[in-house]
C-alpha positions as CSV (number, residue, x, y, z in Angstrom):
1,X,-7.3,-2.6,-29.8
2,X,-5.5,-0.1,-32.6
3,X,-2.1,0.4,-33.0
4,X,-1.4,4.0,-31.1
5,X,0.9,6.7,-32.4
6,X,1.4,9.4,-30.2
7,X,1.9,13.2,-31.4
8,X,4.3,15.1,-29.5
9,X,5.7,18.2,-29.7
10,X,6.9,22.0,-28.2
11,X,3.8,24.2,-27.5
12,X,2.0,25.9,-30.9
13,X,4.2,23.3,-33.7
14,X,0.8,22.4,-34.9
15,X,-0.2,18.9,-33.7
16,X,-3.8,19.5,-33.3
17,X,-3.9,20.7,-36.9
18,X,-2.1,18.1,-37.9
19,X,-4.1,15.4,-36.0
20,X,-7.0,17.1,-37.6
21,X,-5.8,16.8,-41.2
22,X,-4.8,13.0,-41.1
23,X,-7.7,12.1,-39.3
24,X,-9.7,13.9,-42.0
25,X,-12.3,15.9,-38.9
26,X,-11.9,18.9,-37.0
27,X,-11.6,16.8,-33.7
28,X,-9.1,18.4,-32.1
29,X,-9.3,22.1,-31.1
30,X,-6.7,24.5,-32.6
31,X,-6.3,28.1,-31.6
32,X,-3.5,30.4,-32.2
33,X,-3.0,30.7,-28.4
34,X,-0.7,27.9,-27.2
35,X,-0.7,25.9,-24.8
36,X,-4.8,25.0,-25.9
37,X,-4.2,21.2,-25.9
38,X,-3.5,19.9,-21.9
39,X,-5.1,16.1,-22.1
40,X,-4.1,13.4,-24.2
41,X,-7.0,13.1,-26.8
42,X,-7.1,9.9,-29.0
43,X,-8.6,9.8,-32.5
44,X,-9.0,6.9,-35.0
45,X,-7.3,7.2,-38.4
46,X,-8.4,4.7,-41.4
47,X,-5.8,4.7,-44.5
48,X,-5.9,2.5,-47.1
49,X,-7.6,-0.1,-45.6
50,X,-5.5,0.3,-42.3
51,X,-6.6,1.7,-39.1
52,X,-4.6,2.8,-35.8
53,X,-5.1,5.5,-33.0
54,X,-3.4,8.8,-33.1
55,X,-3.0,10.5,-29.7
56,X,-2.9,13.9,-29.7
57,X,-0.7,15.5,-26.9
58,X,0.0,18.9,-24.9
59,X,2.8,21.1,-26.0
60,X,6.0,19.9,-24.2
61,X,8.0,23.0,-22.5
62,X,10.3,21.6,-20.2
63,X,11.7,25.1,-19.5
64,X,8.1,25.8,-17.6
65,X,7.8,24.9,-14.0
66,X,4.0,25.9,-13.4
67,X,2.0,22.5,-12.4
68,X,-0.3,22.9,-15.7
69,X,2.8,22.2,-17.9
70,X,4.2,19.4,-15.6
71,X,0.7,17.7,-15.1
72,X,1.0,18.0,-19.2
73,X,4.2,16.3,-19.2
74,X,3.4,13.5,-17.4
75,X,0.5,13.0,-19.9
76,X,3.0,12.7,-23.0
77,X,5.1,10.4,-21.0
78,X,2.1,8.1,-20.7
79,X,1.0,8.6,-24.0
80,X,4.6,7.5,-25.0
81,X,4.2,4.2,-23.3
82,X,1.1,3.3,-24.7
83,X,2.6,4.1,-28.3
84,X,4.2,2.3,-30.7
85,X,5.2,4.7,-32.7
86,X,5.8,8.4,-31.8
87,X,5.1,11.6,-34.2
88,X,7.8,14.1,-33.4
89,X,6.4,17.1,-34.8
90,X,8.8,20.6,-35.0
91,X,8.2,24.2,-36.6
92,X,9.7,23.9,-40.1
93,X,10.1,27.8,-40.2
94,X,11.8,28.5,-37.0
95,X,14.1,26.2,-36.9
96,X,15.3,24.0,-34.0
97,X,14.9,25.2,-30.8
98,X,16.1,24.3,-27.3
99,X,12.5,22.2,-26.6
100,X,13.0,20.3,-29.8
101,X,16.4,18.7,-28.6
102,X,14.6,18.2,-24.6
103,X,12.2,16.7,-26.5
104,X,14.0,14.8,-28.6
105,X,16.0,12.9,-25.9
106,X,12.5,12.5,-24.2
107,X,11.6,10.4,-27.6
108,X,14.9,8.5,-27.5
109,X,14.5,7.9,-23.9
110,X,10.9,6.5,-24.3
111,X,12.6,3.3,-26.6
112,X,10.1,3.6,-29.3
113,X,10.5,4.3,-33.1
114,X,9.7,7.5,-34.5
115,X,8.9,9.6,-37.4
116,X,10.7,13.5,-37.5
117,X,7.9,15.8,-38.9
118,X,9.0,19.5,-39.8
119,X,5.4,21.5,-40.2
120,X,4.6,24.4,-41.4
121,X,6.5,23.9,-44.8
122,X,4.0,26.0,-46.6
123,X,5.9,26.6,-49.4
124,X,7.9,23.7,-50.5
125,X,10.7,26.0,-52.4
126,X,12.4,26.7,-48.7
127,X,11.9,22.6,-48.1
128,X,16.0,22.8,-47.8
129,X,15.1,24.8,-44.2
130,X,14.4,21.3,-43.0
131,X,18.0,20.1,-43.2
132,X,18.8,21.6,-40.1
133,X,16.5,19.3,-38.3
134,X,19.0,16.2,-39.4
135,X,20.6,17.9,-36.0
136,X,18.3,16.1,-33.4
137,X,19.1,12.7,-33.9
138,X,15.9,11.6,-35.5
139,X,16.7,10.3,-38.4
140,X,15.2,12.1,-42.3
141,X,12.9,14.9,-41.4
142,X,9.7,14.6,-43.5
143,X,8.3,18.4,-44.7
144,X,4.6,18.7,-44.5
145,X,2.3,21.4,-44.6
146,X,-0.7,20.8,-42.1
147,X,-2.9,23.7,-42.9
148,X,-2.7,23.1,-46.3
149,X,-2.1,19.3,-46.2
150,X,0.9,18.5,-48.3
151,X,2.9,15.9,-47.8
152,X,0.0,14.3,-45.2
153,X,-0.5,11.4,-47.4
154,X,3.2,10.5,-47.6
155,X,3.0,10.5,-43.3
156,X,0.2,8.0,-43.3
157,X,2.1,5.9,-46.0
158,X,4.7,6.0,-43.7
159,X,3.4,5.6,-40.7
160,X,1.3,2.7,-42.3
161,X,4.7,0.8,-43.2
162,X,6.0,1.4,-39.7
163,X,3.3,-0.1,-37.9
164,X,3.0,-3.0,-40.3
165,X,6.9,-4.0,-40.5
166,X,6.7,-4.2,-36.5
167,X,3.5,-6.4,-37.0
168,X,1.6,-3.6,-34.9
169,X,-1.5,-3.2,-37.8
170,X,-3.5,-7.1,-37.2
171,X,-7.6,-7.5,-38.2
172,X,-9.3,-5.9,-35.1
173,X,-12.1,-7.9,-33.5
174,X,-15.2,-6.1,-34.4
175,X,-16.9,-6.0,-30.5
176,X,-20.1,-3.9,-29.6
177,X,-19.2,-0.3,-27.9
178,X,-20.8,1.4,-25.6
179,X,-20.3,4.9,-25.8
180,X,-20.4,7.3,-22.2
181,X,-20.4,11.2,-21.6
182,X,-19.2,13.0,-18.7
183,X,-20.9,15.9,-19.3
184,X,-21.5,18.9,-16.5
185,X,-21.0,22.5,-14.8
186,X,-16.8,23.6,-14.6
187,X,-15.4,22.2,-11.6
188,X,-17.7,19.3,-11.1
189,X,-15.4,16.7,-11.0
190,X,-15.5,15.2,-14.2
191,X,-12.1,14.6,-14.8
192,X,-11.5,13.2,-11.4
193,X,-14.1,11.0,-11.5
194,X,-13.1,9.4,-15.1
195,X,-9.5,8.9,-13.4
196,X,-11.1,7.7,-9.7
197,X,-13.2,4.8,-12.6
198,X,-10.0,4.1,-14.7
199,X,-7.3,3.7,-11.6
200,X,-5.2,6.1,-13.3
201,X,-4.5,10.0,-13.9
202,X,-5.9,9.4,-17.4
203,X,-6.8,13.4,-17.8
204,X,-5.5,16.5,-16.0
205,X,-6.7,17.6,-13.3
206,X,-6.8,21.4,-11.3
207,X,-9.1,23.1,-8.8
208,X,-9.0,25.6,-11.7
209,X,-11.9,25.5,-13.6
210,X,-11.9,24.8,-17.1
211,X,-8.6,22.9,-17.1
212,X,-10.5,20.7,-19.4
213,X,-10.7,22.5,-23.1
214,X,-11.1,19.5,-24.9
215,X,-13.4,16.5,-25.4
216,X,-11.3,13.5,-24.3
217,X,-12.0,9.8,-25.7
218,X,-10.6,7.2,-23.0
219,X,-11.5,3.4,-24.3
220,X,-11.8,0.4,-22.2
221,X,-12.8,-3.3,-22.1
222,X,-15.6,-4.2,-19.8
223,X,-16.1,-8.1,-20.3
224,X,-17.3,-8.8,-24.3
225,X,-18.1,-5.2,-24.8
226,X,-15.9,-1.9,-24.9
227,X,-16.9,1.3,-23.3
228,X,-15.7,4.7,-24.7
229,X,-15.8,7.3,-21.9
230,X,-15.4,10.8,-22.8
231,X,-14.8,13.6,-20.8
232,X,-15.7,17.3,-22.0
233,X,-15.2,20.5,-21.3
234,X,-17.7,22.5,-18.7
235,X,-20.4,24.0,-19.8
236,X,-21.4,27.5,-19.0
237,X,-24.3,29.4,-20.2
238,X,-23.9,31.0,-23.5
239,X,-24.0,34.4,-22.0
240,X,-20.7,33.2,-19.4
241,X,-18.4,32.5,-22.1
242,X,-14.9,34.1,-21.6
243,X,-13.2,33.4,-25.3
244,X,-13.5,31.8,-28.1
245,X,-11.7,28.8,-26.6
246,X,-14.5,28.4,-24.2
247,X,-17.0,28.5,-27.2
248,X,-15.2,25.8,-29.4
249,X,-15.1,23.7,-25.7
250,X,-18.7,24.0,-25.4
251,X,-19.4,22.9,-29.2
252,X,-17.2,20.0,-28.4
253,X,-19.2,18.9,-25.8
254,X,-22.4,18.9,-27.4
255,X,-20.8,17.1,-30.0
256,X,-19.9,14.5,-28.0
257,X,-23.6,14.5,-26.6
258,X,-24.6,13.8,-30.3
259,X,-22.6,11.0,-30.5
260,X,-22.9,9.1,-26.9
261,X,-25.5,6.6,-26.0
262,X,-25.3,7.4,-22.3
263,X,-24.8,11.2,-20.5
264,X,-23.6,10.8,-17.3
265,X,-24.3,14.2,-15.8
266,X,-21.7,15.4,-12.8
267,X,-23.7,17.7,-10.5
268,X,-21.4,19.6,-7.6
269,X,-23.1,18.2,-3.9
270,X,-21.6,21.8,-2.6
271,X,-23.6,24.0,-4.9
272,X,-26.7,22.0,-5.2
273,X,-28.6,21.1,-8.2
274,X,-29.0,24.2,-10.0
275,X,-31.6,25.2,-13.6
276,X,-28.5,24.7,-15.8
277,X,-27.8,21.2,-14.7
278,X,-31.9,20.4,-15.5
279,X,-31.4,22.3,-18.5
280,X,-28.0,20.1,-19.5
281,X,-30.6,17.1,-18.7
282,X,-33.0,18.5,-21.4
283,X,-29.8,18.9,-23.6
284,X,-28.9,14.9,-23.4
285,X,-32.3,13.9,-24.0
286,X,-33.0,16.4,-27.0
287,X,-29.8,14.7,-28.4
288,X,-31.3,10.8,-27.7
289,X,-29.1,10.1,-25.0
290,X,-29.9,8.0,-21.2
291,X,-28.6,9.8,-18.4
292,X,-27.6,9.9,-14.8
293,X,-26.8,12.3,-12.4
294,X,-23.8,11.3,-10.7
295,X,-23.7,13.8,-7.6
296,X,-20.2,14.3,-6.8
297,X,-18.6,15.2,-3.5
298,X,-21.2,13.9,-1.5
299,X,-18.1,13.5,1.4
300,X,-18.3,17.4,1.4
301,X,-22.1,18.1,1.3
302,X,-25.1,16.0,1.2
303,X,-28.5,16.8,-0.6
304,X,-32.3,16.1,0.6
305,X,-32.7,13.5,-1.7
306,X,-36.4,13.6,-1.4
307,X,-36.1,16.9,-2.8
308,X,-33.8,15.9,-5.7
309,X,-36.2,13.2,-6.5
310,X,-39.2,15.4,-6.4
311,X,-37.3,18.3,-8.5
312,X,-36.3,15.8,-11.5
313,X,-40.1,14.5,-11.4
314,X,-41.6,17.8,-11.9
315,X,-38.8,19.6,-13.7
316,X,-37.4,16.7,-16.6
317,X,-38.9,14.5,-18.6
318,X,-36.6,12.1,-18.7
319,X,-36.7,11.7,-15.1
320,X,-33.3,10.1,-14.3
321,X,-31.9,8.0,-11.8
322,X,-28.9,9.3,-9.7
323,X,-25.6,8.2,-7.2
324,X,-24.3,9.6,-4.7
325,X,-20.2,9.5,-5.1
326,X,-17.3,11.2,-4.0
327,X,-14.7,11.0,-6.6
328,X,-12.4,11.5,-3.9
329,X,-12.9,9.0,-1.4
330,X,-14.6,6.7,-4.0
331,X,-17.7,6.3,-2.8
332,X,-20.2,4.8,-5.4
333,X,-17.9,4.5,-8.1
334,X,-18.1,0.7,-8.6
335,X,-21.6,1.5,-8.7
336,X,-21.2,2.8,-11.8
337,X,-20.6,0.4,-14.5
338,X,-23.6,-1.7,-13.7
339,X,-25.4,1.7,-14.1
340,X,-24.4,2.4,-17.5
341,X,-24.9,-1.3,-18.2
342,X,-28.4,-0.7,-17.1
343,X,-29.5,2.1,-18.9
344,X,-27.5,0.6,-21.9
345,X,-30.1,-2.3,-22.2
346,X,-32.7,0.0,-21.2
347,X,-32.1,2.4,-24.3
348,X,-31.0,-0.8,-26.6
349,X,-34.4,-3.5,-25.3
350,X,-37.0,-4.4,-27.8
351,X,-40.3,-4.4,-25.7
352,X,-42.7,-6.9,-27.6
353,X,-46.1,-5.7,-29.5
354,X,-48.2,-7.8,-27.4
355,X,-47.1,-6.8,-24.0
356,X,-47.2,-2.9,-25.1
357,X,-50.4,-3.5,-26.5
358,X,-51.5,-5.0,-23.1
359,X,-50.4,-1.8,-21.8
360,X,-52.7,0.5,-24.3
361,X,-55.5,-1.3,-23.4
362,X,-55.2,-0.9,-19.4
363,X,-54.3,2.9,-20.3
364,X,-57.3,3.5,-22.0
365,X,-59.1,1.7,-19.0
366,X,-57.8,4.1,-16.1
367,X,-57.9,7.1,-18.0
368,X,-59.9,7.6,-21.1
369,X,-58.2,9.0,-24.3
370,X,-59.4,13.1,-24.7
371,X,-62.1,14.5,-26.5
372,X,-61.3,17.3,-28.8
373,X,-64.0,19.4,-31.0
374,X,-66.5,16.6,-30.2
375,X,-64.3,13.9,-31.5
376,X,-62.9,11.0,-28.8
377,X,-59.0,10.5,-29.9
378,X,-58.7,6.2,-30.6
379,X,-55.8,4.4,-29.9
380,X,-56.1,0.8,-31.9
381,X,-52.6,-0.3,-32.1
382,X,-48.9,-0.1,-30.8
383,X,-45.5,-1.6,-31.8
384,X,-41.7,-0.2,-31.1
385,X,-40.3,-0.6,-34.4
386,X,-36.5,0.8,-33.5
387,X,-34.1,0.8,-30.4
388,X,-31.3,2.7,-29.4
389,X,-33.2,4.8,-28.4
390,X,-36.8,3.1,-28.1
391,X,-38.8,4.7,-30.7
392,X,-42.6,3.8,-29.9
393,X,-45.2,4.1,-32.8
394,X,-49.3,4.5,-31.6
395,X,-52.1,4.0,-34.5
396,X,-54.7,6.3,-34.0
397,X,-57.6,8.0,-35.6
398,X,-56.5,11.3,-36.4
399,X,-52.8,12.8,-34.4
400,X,-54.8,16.3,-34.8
401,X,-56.6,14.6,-31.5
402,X,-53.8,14.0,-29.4
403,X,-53.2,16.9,-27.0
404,X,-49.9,17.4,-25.0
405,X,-51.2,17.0,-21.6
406,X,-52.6,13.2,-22.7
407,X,-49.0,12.2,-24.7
408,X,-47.2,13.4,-21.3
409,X,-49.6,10.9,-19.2
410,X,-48.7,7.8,-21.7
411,X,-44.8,8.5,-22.0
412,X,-44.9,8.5,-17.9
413,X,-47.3,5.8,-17.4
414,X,-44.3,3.7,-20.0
415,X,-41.9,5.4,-17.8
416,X,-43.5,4.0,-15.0
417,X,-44.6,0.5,-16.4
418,X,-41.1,-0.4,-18.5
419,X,-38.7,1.3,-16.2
420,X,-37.7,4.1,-18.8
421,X,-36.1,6.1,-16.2
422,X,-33.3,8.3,-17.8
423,X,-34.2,6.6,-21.2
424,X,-34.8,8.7,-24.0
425,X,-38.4,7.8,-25.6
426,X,-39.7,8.6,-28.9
427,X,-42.7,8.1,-29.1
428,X,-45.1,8.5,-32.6
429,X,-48.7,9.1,-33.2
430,X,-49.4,8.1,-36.6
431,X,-53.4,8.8,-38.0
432,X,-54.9,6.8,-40.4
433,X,-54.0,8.7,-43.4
434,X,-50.4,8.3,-43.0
């Protein structure tokens, strides 16, 4: 595992940008309204051959007694013992402030070394403004300017140098990684679930909806493999968006669709299973991804199953499997893992030419291939040249024979035949002529 530095900071300094500019992506969402970040949200940074983990953190007002700001307190308190190296990042322009010292004796508190980093130096003529900062205790403040990036490369140096004079930076074991959405409705019980799964109150979470803004990357070792679990934000219809917050939430999300193996797909018990969750299905296959549906608080109200089952027959084509669970009791959860480890081999298996190819011929057997403008479509020949996910080539005559209706009956038949349930299948018709 990488070396982690954690980010902290009072509300609106500028850590997400800054987490952004060293980590070289817009990862981390950054609005002018604070307060934006609540999780802790870890991102890898690679520097000069070097790599370690920079968590970013919520603002840090210990002034505010609402439960948001304590629950994000207790989130940079963890992230500051999972660090080994902290990031304290202050407003360059404004000066010190009363959170910078709380926060301060929070750092010094926490035992581990640290780095003072006054932001917002646009303009490095008033670079004597940060002289001020020598105030908190923290040793030389290092000026930087994170929306433009100055002085960013001299942090990594430094942070670099750090980790390697405490021997934190070693060669990292390269280990396969499976990668896992929680993906859903607001208020499904995403983040309680990821924390019910990882014993610990890993992300924040409220009976609001949409405490979760963020897309939030939780790694952990599961025998020789690691699995990255990430939860997003809700998603709402397009139409349902509040602000732009909201909207750079939902793009999140998606993006971590694009990037995930394996959607695991919270559905509410109390509401039922509504279009938008079936259309969030359609979302994870169209971006090649297995899913689930988890169906969460099932200690508060239980679906007819036999009408789930028939709904995601008819209504997906990706037909996936589900648990019931209760991320508050814990019903099902251990269930879990072996589920992702199921539909991780089912989206990574190689199925050999001569058993699918034993398949096409009892196909064409029960139900003959269509006829179209007085030509009979001819299958001669299938292989599954790629996995992750299956991609399955067919040789045929001409593709300008293949109607929908008869590809539908051979993806469910291989559904049906291989298991395939909640595996993504790409499947190919390729003519003679190429």
């Amino acid at each position: 595992m990488l070396p982690k530095v954690a980010v902290v900071g009072y509300p609106n300094v500028g850590k997400s940008t800054l987490l952004n500019r060293l980590t070289g992506r817009r990862d981390a969402v950054v609005h002018s309204e604070a307060g934006v970040t609540r999780d802790r949200k870890e991102l890898q940074v690679d520097w000069i051959g070097r790599s370690f983990t920079l968590i970013d953190t919520g603002g840090v007002d210990t002034a505010d007694r609402r439960q948001m700001a304590r629950q994000i307190r207790a989130q940079v308190e963890a992230a500051l013992k999972e660090a080994a190296l902290v990031l304290l990042v202050v407003d360059g322009l404004t000066g010190i402030g009363p959170g910078d010292e709380d926060l301060a004796q929070i750092v010094r508190r926490s035992k581990r070394p640290a780095i003072l980093v006054a932001n917002k130096i646009d303009d490095f003529n008033r670079v004597d403004l940060i002289h001020e900062f020598h105030a908190l205790g923290m040793g030389e403040p290092l000026p930087l300017s994170a929306l433009h990036g100055t002085g960013s490369g001299d942090l990594l140096d430094m942070i670099v140098d750090r980790l390697e004079e405490m021997g934190e930076i070693t060669e990292a074991e390269s280990r396969e990684e499976i990668r896992v959405a929680f993906i859903g409705k607001p208020n499904a019980g995403k983040s309680s679930m990821l924390n019910r799964m990882l014993g610990e109150e890993r992300v924040i979470v409220s009976a609001e909806p949409g405490t979760t803004r963020d897309s939030i990357d939780t790694v952990v070792e599961a025998g020789d493999s690691l699995i990255r679990f990430v939860d997003t934000a809700g998603l709402r219809r397009p139409g349902k968006l509040s602000d732009d917050v909201e909207y750079y939430s939902r793009v999140r999300a998606f993006a971590a669709l694009e990037k995930a193996q394996i959607a695991l797909i919270l559905v509410d018990c109390t509401v039922g299973l509504t279009d938008y969750d079936l259309t969030i299905i359609d979302e994870a296959m169209k971006r090649n991804c297995a899913a689930a549906l988890l169906l969460n608080k099932w200690d508060l109200q239980k679906l007819d199953l036999e009408d789930l089952k028939w709904k995601l027959g008819r209504k997906t084509t990706l037909k996936p499997p589900f648990l019931a669970t209760s991320a508050l009791t814990g019903r099902g959860v251990k269930d879990i893992l072996p589920l992702i480890r199921h539909l991780h081999e089912l989206y990574t298996t190689h199925i050999s030419t001569r058993e699918l190819n034993k398949f096409l011929t009892e196909i064409k057997t029960e139900h003959s291939p269509p006829i179209v403008r007085g030509r009979q479509l001819k299958m001669y020949y299938v292989s599954q040249p790629a996995a992750a996910p299956p991609r399955i080539v067919v040789q045929v005559n001409n593709k300008g024979l293949v109607t929908r209706p008869y590809a539908t009956y051979l993806e469910n038949m291989m559904r049906e035949r291989f298991g395939y349930f909640g595996c993504p299948l790409v499947i190919e018709f390729r003519g003679k002529k190429g």
